[in-house]
C-alpha positions in Angstrom: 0.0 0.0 0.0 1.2 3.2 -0.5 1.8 5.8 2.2 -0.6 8.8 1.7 1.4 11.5 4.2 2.0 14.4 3.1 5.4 15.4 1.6 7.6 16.7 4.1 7.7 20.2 5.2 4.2 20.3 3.9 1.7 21.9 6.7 0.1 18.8 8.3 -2.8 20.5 10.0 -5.5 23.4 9.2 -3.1 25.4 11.7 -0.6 24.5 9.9 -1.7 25.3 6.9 -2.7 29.0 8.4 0.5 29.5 9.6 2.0 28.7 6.2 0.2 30.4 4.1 0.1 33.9 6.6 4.3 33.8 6.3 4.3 33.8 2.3 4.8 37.3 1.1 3.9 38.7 -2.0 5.9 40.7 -4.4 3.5 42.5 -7.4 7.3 42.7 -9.4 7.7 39.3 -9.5 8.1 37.5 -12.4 5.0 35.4 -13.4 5.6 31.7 -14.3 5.3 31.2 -18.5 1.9 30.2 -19.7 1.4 26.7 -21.2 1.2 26.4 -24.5 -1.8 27.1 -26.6 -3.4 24.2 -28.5 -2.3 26.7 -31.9 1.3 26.7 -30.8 1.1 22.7 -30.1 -0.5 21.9 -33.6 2.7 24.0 -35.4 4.5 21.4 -37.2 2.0 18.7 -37.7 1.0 17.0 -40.6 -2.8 16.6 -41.6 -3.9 12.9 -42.0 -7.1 11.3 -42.6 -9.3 8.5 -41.6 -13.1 7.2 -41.5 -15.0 6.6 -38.3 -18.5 6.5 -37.3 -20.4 9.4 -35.8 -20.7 7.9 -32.6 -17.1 7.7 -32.0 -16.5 11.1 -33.7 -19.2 12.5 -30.8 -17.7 10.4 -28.2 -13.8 12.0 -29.0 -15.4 15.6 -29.0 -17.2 14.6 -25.5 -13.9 13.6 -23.7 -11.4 16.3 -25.5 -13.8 18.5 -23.9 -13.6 17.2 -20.9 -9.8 17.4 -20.8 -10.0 21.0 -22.0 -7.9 19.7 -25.3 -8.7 19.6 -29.0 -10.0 16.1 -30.6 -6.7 16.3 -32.5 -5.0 16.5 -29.4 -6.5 13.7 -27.5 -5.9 11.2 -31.0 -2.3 12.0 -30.7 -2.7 11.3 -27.0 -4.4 8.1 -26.7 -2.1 6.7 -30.0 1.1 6.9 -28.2 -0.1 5.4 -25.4 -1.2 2.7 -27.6 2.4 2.5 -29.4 4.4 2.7 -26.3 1.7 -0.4 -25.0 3.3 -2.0 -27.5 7.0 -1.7 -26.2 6.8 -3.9 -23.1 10.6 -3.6 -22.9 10.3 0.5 -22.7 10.8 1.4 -19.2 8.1 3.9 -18.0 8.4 7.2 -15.7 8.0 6.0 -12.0 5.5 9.2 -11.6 3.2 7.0 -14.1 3.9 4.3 -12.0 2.7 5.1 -8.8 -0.4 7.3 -10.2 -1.5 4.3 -11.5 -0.6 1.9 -8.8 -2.7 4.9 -6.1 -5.6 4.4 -9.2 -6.5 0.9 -7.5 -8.8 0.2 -4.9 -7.3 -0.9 -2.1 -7.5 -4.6 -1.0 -8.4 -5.8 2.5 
């Protein structure tokens, strides 16, 4: 099973949390982190392909790009390397993936 503690030097209470968050100080001159990059700037250097599918599973593709807050073209690329790199069982796979998966599971008695 996997340990859910917090990280350490994380606040481990509500007061802890208040006390944290009271001693951050705020600076209006600081720099501001980069913004991700926009679905136009991700599709640069792509090439257009084509393919035939049924409306339902056009619909379907539209419904959960949407929920991810991603284009259709986006999520295709998406879910087609995860099915090529499903098919490199010898590929080694980042240990983050590896344990949100693993916390993914119910828990057994």
């Amino acid at each position: 099973m996997i340990d859910k503690e917090p990280e350490p030097g994380y606040p481990r209470s509500p007061d802890a949390a208040e006390e944290f968050l009271n001693a951050l100080t705020y600076h209006d001159a600081a720099p501001l982190p980069p913004l991700p990059p926009t679905s136009d700037h991700i599709e640069q250097g792509m090439v257009a392909t084509s393919f035939k599918w049924t409306p339902d599973m056009r619909d379907r593709v539209r419904r959960k790009a949407a929920e991810h807050g991603v284009t259709p073209s986006i999520l295709i690329r998406q879910y087609i390397e995860m099915g090529l790199l499903a098919e490199q069982p010898e590929r080694m796979i980042p240990l983050a993936d590896a344990v949100r998966a693993l916390t993914s599971l119910p828990h057994s008695a």
